[in-house]
C-alpha positions in Angstrom: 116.5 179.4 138.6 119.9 179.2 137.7 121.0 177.5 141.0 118.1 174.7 140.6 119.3 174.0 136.7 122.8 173.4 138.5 121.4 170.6 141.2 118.8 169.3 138.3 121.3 169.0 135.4 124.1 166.3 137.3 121.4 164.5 139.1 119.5 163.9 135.8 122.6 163.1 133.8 123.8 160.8 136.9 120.0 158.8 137.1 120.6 158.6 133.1 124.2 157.0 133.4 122.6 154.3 136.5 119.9 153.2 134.3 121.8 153.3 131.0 124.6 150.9 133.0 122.5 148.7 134.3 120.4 148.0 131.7 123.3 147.4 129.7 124.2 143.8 128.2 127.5 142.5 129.7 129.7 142.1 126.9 128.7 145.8 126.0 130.6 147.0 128.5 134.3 148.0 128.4 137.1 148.6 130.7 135.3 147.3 134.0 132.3 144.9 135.3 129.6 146.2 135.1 128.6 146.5 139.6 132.2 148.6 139.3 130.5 150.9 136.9 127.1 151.3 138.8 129.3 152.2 141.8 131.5 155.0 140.2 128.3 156.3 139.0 126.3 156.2 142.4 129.4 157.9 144.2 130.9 159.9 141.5 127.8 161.6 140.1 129.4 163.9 137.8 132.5 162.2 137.0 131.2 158.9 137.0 128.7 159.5 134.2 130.5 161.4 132.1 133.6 158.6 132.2 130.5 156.0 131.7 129.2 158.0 128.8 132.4 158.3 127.1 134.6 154.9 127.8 132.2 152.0 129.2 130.0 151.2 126.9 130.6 150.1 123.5 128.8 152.1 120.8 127.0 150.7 117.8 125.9 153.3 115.0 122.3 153.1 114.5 120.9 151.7 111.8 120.2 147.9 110.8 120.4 145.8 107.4 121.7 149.0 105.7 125.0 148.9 107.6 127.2 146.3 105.5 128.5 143.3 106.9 131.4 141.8 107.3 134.1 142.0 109.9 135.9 145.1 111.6 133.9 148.6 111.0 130.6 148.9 109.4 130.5 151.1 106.4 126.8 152.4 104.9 125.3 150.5 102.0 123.3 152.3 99.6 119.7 151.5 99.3 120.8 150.1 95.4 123.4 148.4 96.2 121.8 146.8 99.4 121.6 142.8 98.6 118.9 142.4 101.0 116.6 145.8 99.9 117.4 144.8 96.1 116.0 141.4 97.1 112.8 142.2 98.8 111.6 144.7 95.5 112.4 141.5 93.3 110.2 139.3 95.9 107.6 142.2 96.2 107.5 142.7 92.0 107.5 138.9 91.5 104.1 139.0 93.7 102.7 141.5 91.9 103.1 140.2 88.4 101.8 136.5 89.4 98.6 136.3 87.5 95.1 135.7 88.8 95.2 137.8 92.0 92.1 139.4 91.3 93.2 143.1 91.8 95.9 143.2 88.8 97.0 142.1 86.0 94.7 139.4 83.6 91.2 140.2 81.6 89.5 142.4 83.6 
């Protein structure tokens, strides 16, 4: 078992690291083109996905409109101070006190 987890392990990683680089946008990429990477990978399994992993691709935290703005690195917004959150409750409690919807609000 042990010797099949050490043929599996690289050539899964090494598949991962292929895909991963060529699906990859161009001006994600760092320190080479992008054919150079797909190469190191395809004759370098092991070392050429773990140096693909590690220093060719740029890495962007996940996450979306909660990550603040603005230049150089992104620091976390809170949901309360979040412009864009504090501005869809305003739009979504501005619908729901509009009179004659039917459902809310008025002589019923």
């Amino acid at each position: 078992m042990l010797r099949v987890l050490m043929f599996l392990v690289p050539l899964a990683l090494s598949v991962y690291a292929f895909i991963d680089c060529i699906s990859t946008k161009d001006e994600d990429i760092r320190h080479m083109p992008k054919p150079l990477w797909a190469i190191l990978v395809l004759l370098f399994p092991l070392v050429g996905s773990i140096s693909w992993l590690i220093a060719g691709k740029k890495r962007h935290p996940a996450g979306g409109a909660a990550w603040g703005g603005g230049g150089g690195r992104r620091q976390w917004v809170a949901p309360d101070d979040n412009p864009d959150f504090l501005k869809s409750l305003d739009e979504e409690r501005d619908k729901d006190d509009r009179p004659g919807d039917g459902e809310r609000g008025g002589a019923g």
